[in-house]
Every structure is written in structure tokens, then in C-alpha cells.
C-alpha positions, 0 to 999 in steps of 0.5 A, a space after each residue: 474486471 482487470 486483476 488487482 496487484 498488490 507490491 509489497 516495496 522494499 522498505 516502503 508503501 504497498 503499490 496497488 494497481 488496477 480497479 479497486 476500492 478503499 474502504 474505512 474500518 466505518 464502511 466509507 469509502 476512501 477516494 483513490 486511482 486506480 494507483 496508490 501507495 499504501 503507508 505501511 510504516 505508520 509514519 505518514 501524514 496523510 494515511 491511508 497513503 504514503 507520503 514517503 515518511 518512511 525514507 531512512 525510518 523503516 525496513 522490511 523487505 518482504 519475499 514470497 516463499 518458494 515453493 518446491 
């Protein structure tokens, strides 16, 4: 099985790549491709995903911490 990578974009979605499955808070599963744009801004009309509400609306830039 290929490794699934989860990017964190600057001000936007979370960009999930590689063979994964989406499941609801009831245990269904959501229809998606092996690539989607997750909403992490709250403002997208059709959550889970992201469609680009977030323009001008929300900002996060999120970087990991390094390690020394």
C-alpha cells in the first residue's frame, strides 16, 4: 500500500494524497480519489471538501517544529 501524505496549505485545505478512505462521525464512508482538498476553514458548501470559500477569509500557515 502506497503512504498517504496529508499537506497542511498556507491559508487553505488539507491536500490528501495516496489510497485512503473517508469516513463520517456515523462510520459511512464518504466517496472520494485517491486526491482531495479537505475544508479546514469551516466556510465550504460542500464539507468535507474544499471549495475554495476560504479565498481572503482565513489564515493559517502551519510549519513543523524542528528538531535539533
Amino acid at each position: 500500500m502506497e503512504k498517504v501524505q496529508i499537506k497542511v496549505n498556507d491559508n487553505g485545505s488539507l491536500r490528501v494524497t495516496g489510497e485512503f478512505e473517508l469516513i463520517d462521525a456515523e462510520g459511512n464512508v464518504i466517496p472520494s480519489k485517491k486526491i482531495a482538498s479537505l475544508c479546514r476553514c469551516g466556510l465550504s458548501q460542500k464539507k468535507p471538501f474544499c471549495d475554495a470559500s476560504h479565498k481572503g477569509k482565513f489564515e493559517s500557515c502551519v510549519r513543523a517544529e524542528q528538531m535539533l
